[in-house]
C-alpha atoms as one frame of an Amber mdcrd trajectory, in Angstrom:
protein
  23.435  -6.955  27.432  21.563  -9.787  29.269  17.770 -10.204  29.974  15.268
 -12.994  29.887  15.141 -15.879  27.973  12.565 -14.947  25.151  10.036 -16.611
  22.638  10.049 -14.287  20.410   7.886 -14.830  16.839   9.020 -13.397  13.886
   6.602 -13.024  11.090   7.766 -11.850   7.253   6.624 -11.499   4.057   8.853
 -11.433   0.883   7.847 -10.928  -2.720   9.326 -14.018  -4.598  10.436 -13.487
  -7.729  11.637  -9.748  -7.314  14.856  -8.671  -5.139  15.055  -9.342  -1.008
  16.820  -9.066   1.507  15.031 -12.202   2.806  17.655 -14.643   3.103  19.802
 -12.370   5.251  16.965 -11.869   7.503  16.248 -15.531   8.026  19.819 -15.878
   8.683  20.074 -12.901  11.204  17.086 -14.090  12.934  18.289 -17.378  13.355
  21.522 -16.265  15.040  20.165 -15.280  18.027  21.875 -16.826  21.093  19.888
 -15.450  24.594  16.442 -16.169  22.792  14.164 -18.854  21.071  13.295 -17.598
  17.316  10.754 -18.929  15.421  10.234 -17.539  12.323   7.040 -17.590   9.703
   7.271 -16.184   6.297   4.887 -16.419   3.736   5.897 -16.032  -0.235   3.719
 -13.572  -2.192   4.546 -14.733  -5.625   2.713 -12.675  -8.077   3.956 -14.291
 -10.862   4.275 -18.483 -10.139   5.756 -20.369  -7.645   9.601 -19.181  -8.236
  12.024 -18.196  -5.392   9.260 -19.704  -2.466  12.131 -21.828  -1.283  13.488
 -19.516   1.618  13.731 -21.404   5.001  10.511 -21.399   7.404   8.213 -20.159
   4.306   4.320 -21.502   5.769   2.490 -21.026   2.631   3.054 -18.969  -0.838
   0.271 -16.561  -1.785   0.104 -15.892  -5.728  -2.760 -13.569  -5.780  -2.342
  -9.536  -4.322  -3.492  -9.885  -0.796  -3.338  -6.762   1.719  -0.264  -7.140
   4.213  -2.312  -7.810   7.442  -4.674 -10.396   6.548  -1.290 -12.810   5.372
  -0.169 -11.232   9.149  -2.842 -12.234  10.970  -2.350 -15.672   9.585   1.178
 -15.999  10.774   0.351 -14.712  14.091  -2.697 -16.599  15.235  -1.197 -18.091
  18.290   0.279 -14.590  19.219  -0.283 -15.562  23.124   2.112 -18.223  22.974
   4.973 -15.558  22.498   6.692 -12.787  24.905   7.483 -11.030  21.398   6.215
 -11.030  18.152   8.286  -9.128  15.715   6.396  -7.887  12.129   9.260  -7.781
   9.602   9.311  -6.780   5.982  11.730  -7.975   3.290  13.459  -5.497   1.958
  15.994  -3.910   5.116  19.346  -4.926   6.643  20.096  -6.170   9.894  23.334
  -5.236  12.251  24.722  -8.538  13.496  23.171  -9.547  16.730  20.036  -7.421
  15.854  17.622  -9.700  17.501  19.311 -10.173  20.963  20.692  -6.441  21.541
  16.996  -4.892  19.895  15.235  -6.991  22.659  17.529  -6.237  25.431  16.783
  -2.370  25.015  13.198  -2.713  24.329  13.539  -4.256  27.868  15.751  -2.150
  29.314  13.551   0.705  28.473  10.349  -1.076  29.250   8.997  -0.640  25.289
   5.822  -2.741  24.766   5.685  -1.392  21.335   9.055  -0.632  19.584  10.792
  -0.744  16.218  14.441   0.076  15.742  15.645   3.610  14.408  16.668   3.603
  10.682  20.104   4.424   9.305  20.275   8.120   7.690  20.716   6.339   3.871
  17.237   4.808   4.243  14.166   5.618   2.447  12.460   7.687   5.078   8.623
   8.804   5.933   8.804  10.016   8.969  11.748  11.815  10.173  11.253  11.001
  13.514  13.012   6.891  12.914  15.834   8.371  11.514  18.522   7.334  13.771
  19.871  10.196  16.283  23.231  10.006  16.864  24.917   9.265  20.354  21.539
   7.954  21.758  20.698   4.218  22.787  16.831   5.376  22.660  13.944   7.496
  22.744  10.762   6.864  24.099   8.096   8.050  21.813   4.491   7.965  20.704
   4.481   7.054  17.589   6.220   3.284  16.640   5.866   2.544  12.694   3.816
  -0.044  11.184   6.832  -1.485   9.007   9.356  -2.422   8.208  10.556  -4.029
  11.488   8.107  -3.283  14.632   8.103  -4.824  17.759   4.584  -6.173  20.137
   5.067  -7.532  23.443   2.778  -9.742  24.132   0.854  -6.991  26.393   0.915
  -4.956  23.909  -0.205  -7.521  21.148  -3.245  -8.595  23.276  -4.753  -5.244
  22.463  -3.672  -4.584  18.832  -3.238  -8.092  17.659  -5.115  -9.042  14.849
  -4.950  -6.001  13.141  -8.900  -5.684  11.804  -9.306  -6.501   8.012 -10.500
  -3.019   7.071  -6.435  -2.018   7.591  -5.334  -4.016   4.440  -2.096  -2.671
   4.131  -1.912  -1.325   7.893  -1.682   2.635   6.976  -2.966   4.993  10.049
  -2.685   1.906  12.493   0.696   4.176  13.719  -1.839   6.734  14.900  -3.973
   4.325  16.006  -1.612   2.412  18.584  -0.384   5.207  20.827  -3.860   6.038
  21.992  -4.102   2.206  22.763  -0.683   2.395  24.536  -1.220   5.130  26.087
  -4.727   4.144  27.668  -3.533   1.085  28.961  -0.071   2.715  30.647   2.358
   1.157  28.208   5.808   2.576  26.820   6.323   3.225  23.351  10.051   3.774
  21.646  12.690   3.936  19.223  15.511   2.281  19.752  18.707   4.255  18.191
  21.356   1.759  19.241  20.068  -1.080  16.506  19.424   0.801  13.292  18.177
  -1.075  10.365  18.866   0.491   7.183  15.968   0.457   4.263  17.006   1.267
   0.970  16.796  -1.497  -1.230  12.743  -0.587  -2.319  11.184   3.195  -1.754
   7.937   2.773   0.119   4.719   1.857  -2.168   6.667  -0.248  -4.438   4.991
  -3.819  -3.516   1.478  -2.853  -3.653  -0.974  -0.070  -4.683  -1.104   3.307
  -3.639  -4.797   4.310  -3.972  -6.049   1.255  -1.993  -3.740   1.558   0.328
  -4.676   4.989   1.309  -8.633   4.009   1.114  -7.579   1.609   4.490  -6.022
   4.369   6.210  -8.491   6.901   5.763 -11.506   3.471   6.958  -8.542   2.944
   9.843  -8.733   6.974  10.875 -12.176   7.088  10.419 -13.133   3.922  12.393
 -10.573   4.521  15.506 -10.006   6.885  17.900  -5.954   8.638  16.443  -3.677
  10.662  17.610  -2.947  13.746  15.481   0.437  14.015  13.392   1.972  16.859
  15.672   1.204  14.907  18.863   2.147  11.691  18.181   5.675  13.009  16.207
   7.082  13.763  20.128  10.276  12.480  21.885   8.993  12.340  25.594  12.553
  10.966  27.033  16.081  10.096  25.529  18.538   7.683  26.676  22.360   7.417
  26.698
């Protein structure tokens, strides 16, 4: 599939120290041919300064720190890019992830996108499981992790994510009623799954405070309620 030339950003965090999928991502990323990848990862080592040697690593972090304020870091020149893509370390890529992902998020005019997830993946949210014999869906509800896709109109208006969000929790709720407002598409895209199944969810970081940003994030924003925003509005084959 063909489309524009892209800069595309992509900006990752991986726990040294502690299994990752990490080096396969920086590999996968790098393999694009139809776009220009740059890639930023910082190194959250907990424990020392072991395992902070993966390629394009900016800085290493050894003290807990929520995910969005090492984000926002990464992705201070966010206007510079047609794409920025938010990746965490612990999922696997199909080969050619990054140029076929961006070629149906432009097909299918997604500002705001993340690919579905294969069925052996730790789940939340039923709705990016991957349905069969479907390229995409268009949706309004895109996940905050692991792999989620801005365009840069998109990322003027939700990019940098406040501080309040620490670990980004309710921002999913947040988004469509930004997307929506403004006349952009959101989606899923079926045709690229990612599988995540190496760590369950709430593995990396704590529970309690995470939940504390979400209900400051819901409280703070206008949201769009759980039965609204779980809705296929179109599919594609």
């Amino acid at each position: 599939m063909a489309c524009c030339v892209a800069n595309i950003l992509v900006a990752g965090i991986y726990l040294a120290g502690r299994p990752n999928t990490a080096s396969h991502l920086v590999y996968e990323f790098a393999t694009s041919r139809a776009h220009r990848v740059t890639q930023r990862w910082v190194a959250l080592a907990l424990e020392g300064q072991d395992d902070c040697d993966l390629p394009f690593t900016v800085s290493i972090c050894t003290r807990r720190t929520p995910k969005f304020l090492l984000v926002n870091e990464l992705i201070a020149d966010a206007a510079a890019f047609d794409w920025i893509l938010l990746v965490d370390d612990d999922v696997e890529l199909p080969p050619y992830f990054v140029d076929n992902f961006i070629a149906f998020a432009d097909r299918f005019d997604f500002a705001l996108c993340q690919p579905a997830r294969t069925t052996d993946s730790y789940i939340d949210h039923m709705i990016v499981m991957q349905s069969s014999g479907l390229l995409a869906r268009r949706t309004r509800f895109v996940e905050i992790g692991p792999v989620t896709a801005i365009r840069r109109d998109a990322a003027r208006l939700i990019l940098p994510v406040a501080e309040e969000s620490g670990m980004g929790w309710g921002l999913d709720f947040v988004w469509p009623m930004i997307m929506e407002k403004a006349g952009l598409r959101m989606g899923i895209v079926d045709a690229t799954p990612i599988a995540h199944r190496m760590r369950r969810q709430v593995t990396g970081y704590n529970y309690d405070e995470a939940a504390r940003g979400m209900s400051e994030v819901l409280a703070t924003n206008p949201f769009m309620p759980r039965d609204r925003a779980f809705t296929v509005l179109e599919t594609y084959v």
